[in-house]
C-alpha positions in Angstrom: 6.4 -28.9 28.3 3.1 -30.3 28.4 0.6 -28.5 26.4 -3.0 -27.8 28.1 -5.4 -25.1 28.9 -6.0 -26.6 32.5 -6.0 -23.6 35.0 -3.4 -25.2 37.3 0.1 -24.4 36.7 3.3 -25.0 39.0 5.3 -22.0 37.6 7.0 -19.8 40.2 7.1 -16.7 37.9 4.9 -15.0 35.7 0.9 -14.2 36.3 -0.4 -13.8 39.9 -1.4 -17.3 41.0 -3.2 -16.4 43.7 -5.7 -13.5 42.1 -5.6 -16.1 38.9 -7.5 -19.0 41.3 -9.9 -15.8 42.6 -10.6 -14.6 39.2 -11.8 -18.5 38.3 -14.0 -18.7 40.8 -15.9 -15.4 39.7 -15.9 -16.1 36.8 -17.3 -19.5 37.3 -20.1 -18.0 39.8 -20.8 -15.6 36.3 -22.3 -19.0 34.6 -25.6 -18.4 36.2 -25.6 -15.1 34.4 -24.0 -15.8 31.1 -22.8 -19.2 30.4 -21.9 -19.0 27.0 -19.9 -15.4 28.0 -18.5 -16.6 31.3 -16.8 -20.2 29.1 -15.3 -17.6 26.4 -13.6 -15.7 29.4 -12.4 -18.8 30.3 -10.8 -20.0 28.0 -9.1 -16.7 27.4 -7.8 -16.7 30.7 -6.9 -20.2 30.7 -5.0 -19.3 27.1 -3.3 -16.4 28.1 -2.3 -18.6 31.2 -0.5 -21.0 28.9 1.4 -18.7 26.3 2.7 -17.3 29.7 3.9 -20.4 30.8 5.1 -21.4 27.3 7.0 -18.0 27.3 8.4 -18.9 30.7 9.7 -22.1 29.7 11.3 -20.7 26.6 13.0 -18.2 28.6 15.1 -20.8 31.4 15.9 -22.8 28.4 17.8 -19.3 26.5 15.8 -19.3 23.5 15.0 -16.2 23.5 14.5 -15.9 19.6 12.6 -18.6 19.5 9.4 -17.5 21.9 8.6 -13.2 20.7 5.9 -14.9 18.4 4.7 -16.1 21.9 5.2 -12.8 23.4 3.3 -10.9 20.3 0.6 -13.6 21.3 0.5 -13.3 24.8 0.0 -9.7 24.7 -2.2 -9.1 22.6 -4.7 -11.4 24.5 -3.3 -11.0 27.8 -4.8 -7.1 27.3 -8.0 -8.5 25.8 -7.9 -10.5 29.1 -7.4 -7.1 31.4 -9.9 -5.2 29.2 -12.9 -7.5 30.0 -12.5 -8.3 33.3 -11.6 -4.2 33.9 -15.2 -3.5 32.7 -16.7 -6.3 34.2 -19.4 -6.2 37.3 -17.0 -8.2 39.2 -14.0 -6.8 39.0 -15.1 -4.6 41.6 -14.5 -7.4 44.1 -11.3 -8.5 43.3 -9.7 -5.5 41.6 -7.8 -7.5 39.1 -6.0 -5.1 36.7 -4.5 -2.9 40.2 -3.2 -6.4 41.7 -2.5 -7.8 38.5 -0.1 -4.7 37.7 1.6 -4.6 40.8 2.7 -8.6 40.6 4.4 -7.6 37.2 5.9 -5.0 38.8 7.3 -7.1 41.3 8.2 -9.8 38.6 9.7 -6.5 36.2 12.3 -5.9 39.2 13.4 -9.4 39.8 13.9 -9.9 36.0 14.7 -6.7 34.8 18.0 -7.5 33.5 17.3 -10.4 30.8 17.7 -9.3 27.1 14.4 -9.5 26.1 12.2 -8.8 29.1 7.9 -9.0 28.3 6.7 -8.2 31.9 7.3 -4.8 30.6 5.0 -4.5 28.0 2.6 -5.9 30.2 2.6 -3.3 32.5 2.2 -1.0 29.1 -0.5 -2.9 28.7 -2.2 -3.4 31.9 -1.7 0.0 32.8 -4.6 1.0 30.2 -7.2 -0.4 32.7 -6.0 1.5 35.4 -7.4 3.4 37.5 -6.1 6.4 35.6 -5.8 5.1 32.1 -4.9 8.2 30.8 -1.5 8.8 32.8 1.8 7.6 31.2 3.5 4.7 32.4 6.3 5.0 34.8 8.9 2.7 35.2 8.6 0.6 38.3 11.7 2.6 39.9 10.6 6.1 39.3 8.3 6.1 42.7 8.5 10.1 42.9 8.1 10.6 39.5 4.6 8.4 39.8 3.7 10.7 42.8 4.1 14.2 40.9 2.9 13.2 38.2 -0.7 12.1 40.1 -0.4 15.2 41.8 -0.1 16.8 38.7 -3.0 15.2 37.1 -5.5 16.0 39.9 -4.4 20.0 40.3 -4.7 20.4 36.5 -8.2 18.5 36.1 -8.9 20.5 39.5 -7.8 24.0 38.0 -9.5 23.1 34.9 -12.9 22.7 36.8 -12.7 25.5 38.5 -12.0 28.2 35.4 -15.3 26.6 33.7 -17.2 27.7 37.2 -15.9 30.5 37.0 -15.8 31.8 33.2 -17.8 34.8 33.1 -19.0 35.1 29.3 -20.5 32.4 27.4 -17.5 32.7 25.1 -15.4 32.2 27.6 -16.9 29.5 28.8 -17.1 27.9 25.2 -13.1 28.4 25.2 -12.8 26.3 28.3 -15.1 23.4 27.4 -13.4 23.2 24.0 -9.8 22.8 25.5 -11.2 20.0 27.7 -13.1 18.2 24.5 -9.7 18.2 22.4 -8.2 16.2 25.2 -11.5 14.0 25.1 -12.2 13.7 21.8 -15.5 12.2 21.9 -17.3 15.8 21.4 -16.0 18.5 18.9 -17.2 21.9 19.2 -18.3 23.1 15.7 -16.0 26.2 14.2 -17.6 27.8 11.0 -14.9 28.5 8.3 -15.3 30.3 5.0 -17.2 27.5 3.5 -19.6 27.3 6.0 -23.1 28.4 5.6 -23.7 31.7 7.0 -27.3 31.1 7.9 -30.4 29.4 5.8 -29.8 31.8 2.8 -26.8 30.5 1.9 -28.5 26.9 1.4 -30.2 26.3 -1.8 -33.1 24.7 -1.8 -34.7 22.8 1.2 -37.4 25.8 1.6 -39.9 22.9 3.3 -36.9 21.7 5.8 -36.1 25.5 6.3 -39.6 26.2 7.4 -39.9 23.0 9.8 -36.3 24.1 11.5 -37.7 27.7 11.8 -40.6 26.7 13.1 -39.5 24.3 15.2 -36.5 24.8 16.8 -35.6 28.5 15.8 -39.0 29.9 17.6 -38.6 27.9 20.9 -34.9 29.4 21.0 -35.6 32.6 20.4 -39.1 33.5 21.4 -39.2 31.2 24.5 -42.0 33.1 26.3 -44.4 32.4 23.4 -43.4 29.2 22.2 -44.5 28.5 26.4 -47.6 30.4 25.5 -48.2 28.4 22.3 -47.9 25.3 24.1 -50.3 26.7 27.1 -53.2 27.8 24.4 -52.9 25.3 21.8 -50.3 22.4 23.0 -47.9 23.0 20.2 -44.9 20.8 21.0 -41.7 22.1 20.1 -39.3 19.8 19.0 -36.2 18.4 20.8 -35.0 16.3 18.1 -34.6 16.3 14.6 -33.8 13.1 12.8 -32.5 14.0 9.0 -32.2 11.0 6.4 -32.0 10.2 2.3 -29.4 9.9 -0.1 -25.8 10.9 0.8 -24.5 14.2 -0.2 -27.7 16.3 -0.4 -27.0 18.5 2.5 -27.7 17.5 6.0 -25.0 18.0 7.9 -24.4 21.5 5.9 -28.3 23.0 6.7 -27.9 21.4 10.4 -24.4 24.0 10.1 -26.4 26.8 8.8 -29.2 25.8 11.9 -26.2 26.6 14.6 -25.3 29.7 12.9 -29.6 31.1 13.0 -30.0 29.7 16.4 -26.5 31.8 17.7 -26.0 28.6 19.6 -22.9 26.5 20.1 -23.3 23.0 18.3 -21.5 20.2 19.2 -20.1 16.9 17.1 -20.2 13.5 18.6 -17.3 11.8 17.1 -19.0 8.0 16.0 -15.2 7.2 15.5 -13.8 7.7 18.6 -17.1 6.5 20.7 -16.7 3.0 19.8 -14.9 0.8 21.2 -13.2 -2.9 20.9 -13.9 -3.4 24.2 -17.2 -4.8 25.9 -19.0 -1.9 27.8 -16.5 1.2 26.8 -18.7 2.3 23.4 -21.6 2.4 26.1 -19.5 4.3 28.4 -17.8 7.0 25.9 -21.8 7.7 24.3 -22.7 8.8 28.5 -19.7 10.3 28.6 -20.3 12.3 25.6 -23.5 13.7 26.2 -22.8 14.3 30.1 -20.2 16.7 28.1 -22.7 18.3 26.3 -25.3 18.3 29.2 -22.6 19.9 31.7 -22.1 22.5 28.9 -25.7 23.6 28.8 -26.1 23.8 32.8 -22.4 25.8 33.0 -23.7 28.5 30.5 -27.5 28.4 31.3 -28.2 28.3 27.8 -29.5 25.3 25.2 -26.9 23.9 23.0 -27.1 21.4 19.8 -25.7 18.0 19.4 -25.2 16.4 16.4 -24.7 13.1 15.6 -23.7 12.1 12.1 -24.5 8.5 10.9 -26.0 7.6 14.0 -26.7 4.4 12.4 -23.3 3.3 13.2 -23.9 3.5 17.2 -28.3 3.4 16.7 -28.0 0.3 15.2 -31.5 -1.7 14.6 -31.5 -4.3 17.4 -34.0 -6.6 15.2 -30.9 -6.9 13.1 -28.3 -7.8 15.5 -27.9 -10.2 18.7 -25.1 -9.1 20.3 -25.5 -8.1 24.2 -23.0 -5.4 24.0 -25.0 -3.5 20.7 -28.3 -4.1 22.2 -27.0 -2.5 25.5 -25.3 0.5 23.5 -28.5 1.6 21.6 -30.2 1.2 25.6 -27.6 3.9 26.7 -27.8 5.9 24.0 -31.9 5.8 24.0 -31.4 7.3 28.0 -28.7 9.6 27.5 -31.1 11.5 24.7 -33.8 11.6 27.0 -31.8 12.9 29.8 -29.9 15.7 27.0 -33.4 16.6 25.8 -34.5 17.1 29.1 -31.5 19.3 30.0 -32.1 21.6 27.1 -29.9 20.1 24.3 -31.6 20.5 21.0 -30.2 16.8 19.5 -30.2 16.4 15.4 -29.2 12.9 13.3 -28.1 12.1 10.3 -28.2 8.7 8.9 -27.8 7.6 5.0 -29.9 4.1 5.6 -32.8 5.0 8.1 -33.6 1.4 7.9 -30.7 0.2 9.8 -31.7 2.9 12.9 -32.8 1.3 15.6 -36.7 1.6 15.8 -36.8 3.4 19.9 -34.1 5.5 18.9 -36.4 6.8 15.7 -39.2 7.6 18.0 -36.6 9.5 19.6 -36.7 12.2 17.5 -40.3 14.2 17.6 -39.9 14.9 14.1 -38.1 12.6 11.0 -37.3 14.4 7.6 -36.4 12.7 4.1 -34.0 15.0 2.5 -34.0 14.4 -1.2 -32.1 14.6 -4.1 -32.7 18.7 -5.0 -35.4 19.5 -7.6 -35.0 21.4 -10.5 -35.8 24.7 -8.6 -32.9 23.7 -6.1 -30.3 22.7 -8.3 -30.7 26.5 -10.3 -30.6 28.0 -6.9 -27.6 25.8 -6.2 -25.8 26.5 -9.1 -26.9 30.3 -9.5 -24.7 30.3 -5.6 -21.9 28.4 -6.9 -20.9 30.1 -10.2 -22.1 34.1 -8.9 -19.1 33.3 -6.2 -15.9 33.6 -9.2 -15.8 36.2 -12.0 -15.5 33.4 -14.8 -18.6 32.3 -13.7 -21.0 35.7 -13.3 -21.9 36.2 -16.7 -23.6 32.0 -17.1 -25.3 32.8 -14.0 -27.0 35.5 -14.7 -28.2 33.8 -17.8 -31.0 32.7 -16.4 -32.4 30.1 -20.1 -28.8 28.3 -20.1 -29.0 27.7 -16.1 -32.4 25.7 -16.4 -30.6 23.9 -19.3 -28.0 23.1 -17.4 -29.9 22.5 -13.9 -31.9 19.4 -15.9 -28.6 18.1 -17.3 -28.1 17.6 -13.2 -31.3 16.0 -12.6 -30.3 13.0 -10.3 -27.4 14.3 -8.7 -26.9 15.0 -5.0 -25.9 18.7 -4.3 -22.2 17.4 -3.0 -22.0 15.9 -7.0 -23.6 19.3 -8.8 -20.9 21.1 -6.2 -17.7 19.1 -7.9 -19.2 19.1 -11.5 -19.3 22.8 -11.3 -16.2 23.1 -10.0 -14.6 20.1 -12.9 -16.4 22.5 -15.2 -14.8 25.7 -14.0 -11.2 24.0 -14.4 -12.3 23.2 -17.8 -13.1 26.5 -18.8 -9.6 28.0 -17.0 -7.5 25.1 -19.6 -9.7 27.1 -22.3 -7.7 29.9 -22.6 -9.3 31.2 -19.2 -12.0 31.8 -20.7 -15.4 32.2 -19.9 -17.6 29.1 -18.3 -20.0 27.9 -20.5 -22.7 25.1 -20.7 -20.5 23.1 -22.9 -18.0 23.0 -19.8 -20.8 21.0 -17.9 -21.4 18.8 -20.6 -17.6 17.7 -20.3 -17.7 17.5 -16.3 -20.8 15.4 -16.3 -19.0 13.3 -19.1 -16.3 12.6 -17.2 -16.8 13.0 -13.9 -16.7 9.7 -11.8 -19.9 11.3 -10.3 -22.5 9.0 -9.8 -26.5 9.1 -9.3 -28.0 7.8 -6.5 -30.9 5.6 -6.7 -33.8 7.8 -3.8 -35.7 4.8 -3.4 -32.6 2.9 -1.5 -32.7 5.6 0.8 -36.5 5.6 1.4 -38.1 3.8 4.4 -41.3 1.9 2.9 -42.1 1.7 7.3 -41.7 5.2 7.4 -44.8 6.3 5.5 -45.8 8.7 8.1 -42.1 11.1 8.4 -42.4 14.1 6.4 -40.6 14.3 2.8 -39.1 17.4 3.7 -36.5 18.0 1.4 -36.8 20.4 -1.5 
């Protein structure tokens, strides 16, 4: 067999010729858009195209042991294929994953029988970029089975719609959305366990941050009438987003917990892990998706709600940093979906490590951008005061209030996540002593051996960001 990524095959099996010849010509017309784009899907096509035929070949002539590394092959880009064209703003015209999966049905019943048959996993594949993607794949012969299971689909997703219209307590109503997020997984709604900060007093430190959050966020939540008022007599702006960044491990995500719990307000996580996506357009598509989630939440109950995003670096990237169409339209979606959330009444807070690497718009985002340090001397006693008051072994150094400073500037440099697991390395220490009492010569050990490192605040800093408020301790 000849060996060329020329469009034009005379194979009677395999891919849909017709809708093949259809899908050249779009994606030919797609030059005057793209050019370098519309060659790449080209030459995928045109490649998939061949490992089909090469598969094909293999098969007449028996060797079938000979062409699964062509299968593996095949698939894998034959799905690429189906992804980007499923996503693409032509697709529309010649519906190319629908048609495409009903030819390999076709070809799955005429072939059914061989020992090794492909066109299945095809339609496993295929059947992702469906028009539900989320139903299971039937086999070609289970027609009924299809059709109850459709039915299925649309009477649960109907029933579901109709209990969250019709929940009656906010609680409720929080019980509903949750059920629907776990199926979703792009939002989680926060659930405090015992760890969890019951309010600002149980965070040491960050008195500055505490006051900006209070006065901030907490008054226009609670006191709406005179946060209005205050706006009215003096223009005070409340703000709608909260951007929190510096070194990892010094407590933003845990005072953004203890922020849900004073604001009585249901908080919700965006999962960065599940929103992106291999696939061009789909990490735009999962971010709307997301926050329509949390917007829909906000309009069922008549109430505000929280979103946080940790490292939204990861999906805010900086677009003077990359070139990339499909991250500079992500950070676009994601810059219109906040001001459509914070127009809805969703309170929105990030989190990022390396502020740097944020994309500039999405800063400006947030009406108000706090450095959260390393904790101060003041913090880490606080800190550790919390830490060792919470076991018996532990009261007695606490309350001793000369060894706690002494100990508090042995910590200087470390984040509060690394004083957290010293104290704890140097509570084990003090158990293999006999049990005895904790001591300051326990800490000495932890911070000797722990694998705990200081991090440096200046790689954390922003020297553009002269104007953000060094909140933290």
């Amino acid at each position: 067999m000849k060996i060329s990524l020329n469009t034009n095959y005379n194979v009677n099996f395999g891919y849909d010729k017709k809708l093949n010849k259809e899908l050249v010509q779009k994606i030919s017309k797609y030059r005057t858009v793209d050019k370098s784009w519309s060659k790449a899907l080209s030459a995928l096509n045109s490649y998939c195209n061949f490992l089909e035929d090469s598969i094909i070949n293999l098969e007449d002539k028996h060797q079938i042991y000979y062409y699964t590394d062509f299968i593996d092959l095949f698939l894998t880009f034959k799905q690429k294929l189906a992804g980007y064209v499923a996503t693409s703003a032509f697709n529309k015209d010649i519906n190319y994953v629908e048609r495409e999966y009903a030819h390999y049905k076709k070809e799955y019943m005429l072939h059914g029988s061989k020992s090794v048959d492909w066109r299945k996993s095809v339609l496993r594949s295929l059947n992702a970029w469906r028009e539900y993607p989320d139903k299971e794949f039937e086999e070609p012969d289970e027609k009924t089975s299809k059709s109850l299971n459709i039915k299925k689909e649309k009477n649960e997703n109907k029933t579901s719609n109709n209990s969250l219209q019709t929940a009656s307590t906010q609680d409720d109503l929080l019980s509903k959305i949750s059920t629907a997020l776990k199926k979703q997984s792009l939002l989680k709604l926060y659930t405090p366990d015992s760890d969890s900060p019951k309010g600002f007093n149980d965070v040491a430190g960050m008195d500055n941050l505490k006051v900006e959050l209070q006065d901030g966020i907490l008054q226009s939540i609670k006191n709406p009438k005179q946060a209005q008022l205050d706006f009215e007599e003096y223009g005070k702006k409340f703000p709608r987003g909260i951007l929190l960044y510096g070194p990892p491990g010094c407590g933003k995500t845990y005072i953004t917990q203890a922020l849900a719990y004073e604001a009585n307000l249901p908080m919700f996580l965006l999962n960065i892990s599940k929103v992106g996506s291999m696939y061009i357009n789909n990490t735009s598509k999962n971010l709307q998706a997301a926050f329509d989630e949390a917007i829909d939440f906000a309009q069922k109950s008549g109430k505000p709600c929280l979103l946080f995003m940790d490292e939204i670096d990861s999906i805010g990237l900086n677009r003077g940093n990359r070139i990339d169409n499909e991250d500079i339209k992500q950070v676009t979606t994601l810059l219109q979906a906040m001001d459509d959330a914070k127009s809805k009444n969703i309170f929105i807070i990030g989190a990022t490590n390396r502020i740097d690497n944020v994309d500039a718009a999405i800063r400006r985002r947030f009406d108000s951008r706090c450095f959260v340090d390393l904790p101060d001397k003041n913090a880490r006693k606080d800190l550790l005061f919390k830490l060792l008051s919470a076991h018996k072994k532990g009261l007695n150094l606490a309350k001793n209030d000369d060894e706690l400073i002494q100990i508090s500037e042995l910590l200087d440099g470390y984040s509060n996540d690394s004083i957290t697991k010293i104290t704890q390395e140097a509570m084990l220490n003090a158990l293999k002593r006999n049990r005895d009492e904790v001591n300051k010569n326990d800490f000495i050990y932890a911070i000797n051996t722990t694998s705990e490192e200081k991090p440096s605040r200046k790689d954390y800093m922003s020297a553009d960001l002269k104007h953000s408020k060094p909140i933290g301790f």
